[in-house]
Structures are given as C-alpha cells and as structure tokens.
Phi, psi and omega in degrees: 000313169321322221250003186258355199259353175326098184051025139281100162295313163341271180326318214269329197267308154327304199286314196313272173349303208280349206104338180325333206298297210309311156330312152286339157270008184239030156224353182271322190255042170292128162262009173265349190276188188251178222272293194303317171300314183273018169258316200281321162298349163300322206274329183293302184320276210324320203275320177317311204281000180258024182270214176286185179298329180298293199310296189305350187259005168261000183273310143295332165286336159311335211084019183291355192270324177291330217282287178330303176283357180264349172248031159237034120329291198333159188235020196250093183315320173303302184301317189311302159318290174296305160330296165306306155307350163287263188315336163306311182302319194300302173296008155249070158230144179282019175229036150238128177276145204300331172304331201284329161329307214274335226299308165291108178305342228247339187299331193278296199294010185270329193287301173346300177317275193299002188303324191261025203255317158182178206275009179261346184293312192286292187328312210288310199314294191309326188300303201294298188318317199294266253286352196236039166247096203240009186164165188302019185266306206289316151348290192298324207263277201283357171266334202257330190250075154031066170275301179305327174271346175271354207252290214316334157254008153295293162008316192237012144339161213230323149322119202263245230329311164329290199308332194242355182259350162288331186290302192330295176351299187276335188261356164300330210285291177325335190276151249321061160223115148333297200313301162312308175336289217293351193289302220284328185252024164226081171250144167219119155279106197055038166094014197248148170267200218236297193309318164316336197268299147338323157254316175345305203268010168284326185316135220282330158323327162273144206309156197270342167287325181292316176296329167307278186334296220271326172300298186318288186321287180310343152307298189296338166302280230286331174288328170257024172119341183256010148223154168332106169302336152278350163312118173342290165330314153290307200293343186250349191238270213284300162324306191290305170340282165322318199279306199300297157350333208269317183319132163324342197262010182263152176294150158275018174276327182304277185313333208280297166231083183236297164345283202313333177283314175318319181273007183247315184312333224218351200297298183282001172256122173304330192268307191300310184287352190254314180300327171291327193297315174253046202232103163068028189069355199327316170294349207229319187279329157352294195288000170285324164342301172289346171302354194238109057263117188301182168241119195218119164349110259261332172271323182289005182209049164305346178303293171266341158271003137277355174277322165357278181299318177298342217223343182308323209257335170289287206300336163298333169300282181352278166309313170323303196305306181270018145300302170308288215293317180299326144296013189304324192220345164263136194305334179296323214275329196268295188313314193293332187291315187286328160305349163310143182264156231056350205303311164344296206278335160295338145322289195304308158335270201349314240243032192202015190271154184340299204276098172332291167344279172313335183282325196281359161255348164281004171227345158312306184304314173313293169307317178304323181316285177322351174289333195272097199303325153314305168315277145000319190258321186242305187320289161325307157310300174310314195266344185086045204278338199301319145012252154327285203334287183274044193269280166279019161263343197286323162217096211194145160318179178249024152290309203282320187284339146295342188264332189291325192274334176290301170268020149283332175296353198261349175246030184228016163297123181331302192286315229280131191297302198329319212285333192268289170334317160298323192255359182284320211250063167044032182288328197310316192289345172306298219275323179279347178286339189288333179311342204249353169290151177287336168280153182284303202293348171288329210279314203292322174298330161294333188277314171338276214308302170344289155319300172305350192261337195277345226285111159069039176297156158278173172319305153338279181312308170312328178278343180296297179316295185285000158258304193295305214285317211058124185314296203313302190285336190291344182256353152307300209281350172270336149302340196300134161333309193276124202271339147319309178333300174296290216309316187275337162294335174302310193315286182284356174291309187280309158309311150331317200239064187217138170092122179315324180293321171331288174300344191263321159291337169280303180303355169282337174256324180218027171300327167321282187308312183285003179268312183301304197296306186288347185284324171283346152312296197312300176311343202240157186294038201260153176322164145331303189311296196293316162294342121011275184270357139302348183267325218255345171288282171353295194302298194327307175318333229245343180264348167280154190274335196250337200281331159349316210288324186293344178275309176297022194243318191268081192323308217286356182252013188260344187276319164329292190298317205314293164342272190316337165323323209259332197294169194278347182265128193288325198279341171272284199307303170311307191334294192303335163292338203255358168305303174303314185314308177318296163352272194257038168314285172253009183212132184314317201289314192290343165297300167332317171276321162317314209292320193280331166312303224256356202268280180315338173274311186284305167339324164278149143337091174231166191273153190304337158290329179286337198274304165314340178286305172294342193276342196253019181254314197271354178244025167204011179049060173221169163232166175285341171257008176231148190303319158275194168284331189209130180204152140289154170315131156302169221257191069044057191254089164318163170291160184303174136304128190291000000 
C-alpha cells in the first residue's frame, strides 16, 4: 500500500474510496499489533493525508487526529516520529482547524516533553506549533507551557531544517504580543541574547527563508515593543534586509513577503519610512510589481506565465501595502510614490479589482495618498479617484469599507475639488446609511465624513443632512457607546450650527430635540472634551438671533453655564464664558448673570488668562475669542485622518 500510494493521488483516493482509512487507524491503535506494523501504518496514514484537500477531510472525518495523539505514548521513537510527520502533514493543510491541537490540555506539555527526543521530533513539533499558532489565545497556551525556553536553543541545532522551523516559531510566538516579546529578547542561547541570533541569521550568506524569518521576527519584537524603531538591528540589519527581499533578483513569493513585513516594520514610524523611502530606489523598485504576468509568448514560457499569474495578484497587494505605510506621514514621501509611473491609474484599476485583498490595499494607498493636501487638490482631482471610490462603498465587505469610509472624510475637507461632485453623486444618504451600522468604526466614519461635509456648508446641504440623518438617529448616535461616536456628532452638531441665519433655521425646526440632547451631556457622566464641546454648541445657539431665546427661556441650562463658570477645569470654564459673551450682547438679564457669575469667579483662585479673559467680557461685553462682538464657534473641520 506504501509504495502503490507514493506520489500517486489516483491512488491514494482509491485506497480512501475502498475503506483503507478506517481500517489502518483500528490497527495502529490495536495494543496486540507490534510496534513495526503500527509504524508502518502511520506512514501509509501520512503519504494519503499528502494528497489533496479531499483527502485530509476524510481523514479528519475518521478521527485520525486522537488516534495519532494516543500514539505518541508510545515509548517507541519510530512510531513516534511517524505519528508526528503524519499530524505535521495534517496539521498544514489548510482545511483542518487548528483549535483540534488545544481540545486536549494533556496535549501541549506532551509535545514539549518530546521536543528533546531527536532532530526529527523537534522539526515535526515546531512545524505544527508555527502552523495551528493562529492568535494570542493559542500564543498564551504556547508561552505558558515553555514554548520559549524549550524551542530557543534549537536555533543553534546541527539540523538547517530544526533550525528555520523554530525560527518560523518564534515569529508566530511574537507577532503582535508585547509579553513573548519582551520574554524573546533577553532570552540567552551559548551566552548570546536571541535578537543576536537574529540578526546573525540576516546575514546575506544565509538561505534567503532564514533571512526572511529572522527579519520577520526582529519586525515583530520592535512592533511590539521590545525593541527600539533606532536600534541597530533594525535600522541597520532588518529594514536593509526587507528592502533587499523587494529586488528583481528575488523569487516572487520572496518580493511578496518582504513587502509585506517592510510595511508592517515601517508603517508607525517616520524615520523608519523616510530611511526606507531612500534605501536602495525602493520606491521606484515597488512599480516592478505591477508588471506581472509579464508579458511573453504565450507557448514558449507557459511555465512562467502561470507562475505569474499565480503571484500577480499577492505582489499587487503587496506594493499597494508598502506604498501605504511609506506615505503614510511625509509629503515628500507621497509626492515621489505618486510621480512613479502610472501610479495613479494603477490605483484607480486596483480599486475595481476581483481580489478583495487587492482592492482593500488600493484603497489603503489610496488613503494613506489623501493625506496630503496638495495631492488632494491635483492628482486626485486630475484622476477622479472620488469616482471609483464611490463606487466601492456602494458594495464592499466591511474591511474595505472602513478604509474607504476614512477617505471620503478627507475628500470631503473644505479645500478638497472632490466635495461638491461627492455631495453631487448622493454621498449624504450614503454616508448617513453608514451611521446605522453595528460596526463602530463605520458609524465614526460616517458622522466624521458627515461633519466634514457640514463644515462652513450653504444651507441646502445642512437641511439635506438633518432629513437623510433624521433628529431620532443624530440623538440615537449622542447616546452612543462609543466616545468617537459622541464626540464627531458633538462635531456635526456644531457645524450645523454655524453662521446666524443657519441657527436660527435650525433651531426653529428641531430646537426643542437640541436642548434636551444637550442638557443630558451636561448633566450625564461624560469627560471634560465631550462637555466642551457641548458648552461651544450652547455659545453657536447663544450667537442666533431668534435661537438665543431657548437659552434664555431655559433656567436648568442657565444654572448649567452659570455651574461651568466656575468649574475648576479652564477649557469648561472659557467655553462657558463665551456662551455668556454670546449671551449678553443684547440683553440686560444676561448682563446680570455675567456680571454676578463673573464676579463670583474672580474671587477664586483663577489663573491670569482666565482673569484677563473675564476683565475684557465684564468690561466691554465682547469677547477674545471672537473677531466680533457676537460670532459663533468655528465649526469642527478636523485635521486628516490619522
């Protein structure tokens, strides 16, 4: 049966088909078959589970995985050994899940155990350990039972294979967990720390998977904390590395992930992306990416043009990913990515492309691209990206649709061509259907965009906004859990309620619904920011001429400002002055309530800004914080997305 199922699938499938599985685990866990029989049936199991995706699931539907773990009991090195090469093969096939490792508690510390039994025990383990290590639970579980300290002198094994499948280990262990990190670098293998061993293994001399790996890891210490974005190892070892991975002379599963690790290495650091930006053409070398499936006569190289093909669509991601983090925070850095050539328009493709994947790093580039206010005004503009964009909010996963929903705010910023064609092509009704998702991060982005669209608006648009949103959902979304929620509704609260004819029409129509909702902020457990920016809506009201009327009408919010006079925090205490400043323009009773309010403030301790600030309100009833006598807050127009 060994030697008929050897690289044969027919067969394998055959054998499957007759029944062989079942048969073969009720002789390996037979205790009357002998230890050579119930080896040589591990080996059978193993080269079946080395077909297809079919195979393993029929293999898993037997139960072969308990079968497997009850026999590395065994006290017998062989069998043990094929049961591991068996459960290796099983466990990297993408279709058995990785939870069937954890079921058993008795399962990890057995594997631990056997680590120290021979280099072939060690391969098999660390193989299993990388590949069914899918999140921090499965992290905690292999950090708690000594995955590090049993693995970490494999590392300097007489065995290439030991050696790079503990390494694949450590960089599953590492990746975004602080704890392993910080465990992994003062760890010492022969007197050596671990980060040492690591760039040791960077080195240009060594297989081109061991440098990856060895890159991989030391990114994932340094993203999580245990090591310095200037330290040498990086700035001088792992980044030139990564870089290097990127080069034509590299395979392309190689460029694929060297990108990808570059862009996760470089993504939150400025120096690390400016250092990258001039390391070796990289950005210039990026646009090679896009070249594949090259194009070659199409029988004489079928060969490479299904490898191509297989790879076109990773290496576009790839470049689209380590595009993003190198624009992420320099203008220079932006300019030179978008002067590549074509780059625009390989976007713009990107973003209508099959492959999810791919779309959702075309519009990461795209966005990180948007930050940039220059950009924003011609590139953008020339090509029409709002276009596309919206295109792909209209139907897109909720991955896609969050990176997509950040940069319409940025293309719904006052200076931006885009914002009148966007509000041309239906986004308000878009953008308020985003309010209503169960995801958060959809909702902050729609009210965000929202805001930016309100922001020093004509009229129109504000009433388009406050009928697509409806009053029910904008006091639904000032309830929200979520404090980004609150805060950019506070946001669009204030931009609505900017310019006098504006307040007065609004508050004429929904003044009631905005009194209450601010009266329960004030009144409710919220931060210093969010009543803030609730005292600076009160002033925008308090700057309309008919709207004016609801505060001065309204004790509990007159007892409210009076209360924020006073408080011990200065950013509540200005707000509040400038409600009153507003206030008592035109009116006597509110002079009054300045003065003894303001009266009552200066007797306190207050600091010299706050006194000059009350001395020029009580002594000419104007304020400092306005050009005029009587002005609204300017509306919320936020800074780009971070």
């Amino acid at each position: 049966m060994k030697n008929a199922v050897i690289g044969n699938n027919k067969q394998k499938a055959n054998l499957i088909v007759l029944g062989a599985v079942p048969r073969l685990l009720y002789l390996l866990q037979q205790e009357t078959s002998s230890t050579e029989l119930k080896t040589e049936c591990a080996v059978v199991l193993g080269s079946l589970a080395m077909g297809t995706e079919n195979n393993v699931k029929s293999l898993l539907d037997c139960h072969i995985i308990p079968a497997l773990l009850q026999g590395l009991l065994s006290p017998d090195l062989k069998f043990i050994e094929a049961c591991l090469r068996c459960l290796r093969t099983i466990f990297t096939s993408p279709v058995t899940p990785e939870e069937l490792l954890y079921t058993d508690a008795t399962v990890i510390p057995h594997l631990m155990a056997l680590l120290s039994r021979s280099r072939y025990t060690q391969e098999y383990i660390c193989q299993i350990f990388s590949h069914c290590c899918k999140g921090p639970d499965h992290q905690t579980i292999l950090f708690n039972h000594g995955a590090v300290q049993n693995i970490a002198h494999l590392l300097t094994s007489v065995s290439y294979k030991v050696r790079m499948q503990a390494l694949k280990c450590f960089s599953v262990l590492a990746f975004e967990n602080p704890q392993v990190s910080m465990t992994l670098v003062n760890v010492l293998v022969d007197g050596e720390l671990l980060p040492q061993i690591f760039v040791k293994m960077l080195q240009r001399d060594k297989p081109i998977e061991m440098q990856l790996t060895s890159a991989k890891c030391l990114t994932y210490m340094c993203r999580a904390g245990a090591i310095r974005t200037d330290d040498n190892c990086i700035v001088l070892k792992t980044l030139p590395c990564l870089v290097r991975m990127c080069s034509k002379e590299r395979l392309l599963e190689e460029r694929v992930e060297g990108a990808e690790t570059l862009a996760y290495l470089i993504e939150p650091d400025v120096e690390l992306q400016r250092i990258a930006s001039i390391t070796d053409h990289l950005i210039a070398m990026l646009a090679d990416y896009f070249k594949y499936p090259s194009s070659v006569s199409a029988i004489t190289d079928i060969k490479r043009l299904d490898h191509d093909l297989k790879h076109a669509h990773e290496l576009r991601q790839a470049a689209f990913k380590l595009y993003a983090s190198l624009g992420a925070n320099d203008e220079d850095i932006r300019k030179k990515i978008i002067e590549t050539e074509n780059m625009m328009d390989r976007i713009v493709t990107g973003l209508s492309e099959s492959s999810v994947k791919v779309r959702l790093a075309a519009v990461r580039c795209l966005h990180s691209l948007s930050r940039s206010v220059q950009q924003l005004r011609t590139s953008f503009q020339d090509h029409a990206v709002w276009k596309p964009l919206m295109k792909v909010l209209q139907n897109a996963p909720d991955e896609i649709l969050v990176v997509a929903s950040s940069m319409l705010c940025n293309l719904l910023l006052e200076f931006s061509p885009s914002k009148e064609p966007i509000l041309e092509s239906g986004a308000v009704e878009l953008l308020c259907g985003l309010t209503q998702s169960e995801n958060p991060a959809l909702r902050v982005n729609g009210i965000w965009a929202l805001m930016n669209m309100a922001f020093q608006a004509e009229q129109k648009i504000k009433a388009d906004i406050l009928r697509s949103l409806s009053t029910e959902q904008l006091f639904r979304l000032l309830s929200d859990s979520d404090l980004n929620v609150l805060m950019k509704t506070l946001g669009l609260l204030r931009n609505l309620l900017s310019t006098r004819p504006h307040i007065d029409k609004i508050m004429s129509t929904h003044g009631k619904q905005i009194m209450q909702a601010v009266t329960l902020i004030l009144e409710g457990e919220h931060n210093i920011e969010v009543k803030e920016q609730t005292l600076c809506i009160l002033a925008n009201i308090a700057d309309g001429t008919t709207a004016k009327e609801l505060i001065m009408t309204n004790d509990d919010i007159l007892q409210k400002i009076k209360y924020y006079m006073g408080h011990s925090h200065v950013k509540l205490q200005l707000a509040a002055m400038f409600c009153i400043s507003n206030l008592v323009w035109n009116e006597e009773e509110g002079k009054r309530l300045l003065r003894f309010v303001l009266k009552k403030i200066m007797e306190r301790k207050v600091s010299n800004r706050d006194s000059i600030s009350c001395s020029k309100i009580l002594g000419r009833g104007t304020t400092h914080w306005a050009l005029s006598t009587q002005q609204s807050l300017l509306g919320m127009n936020e800074n780009l997305l971070a």
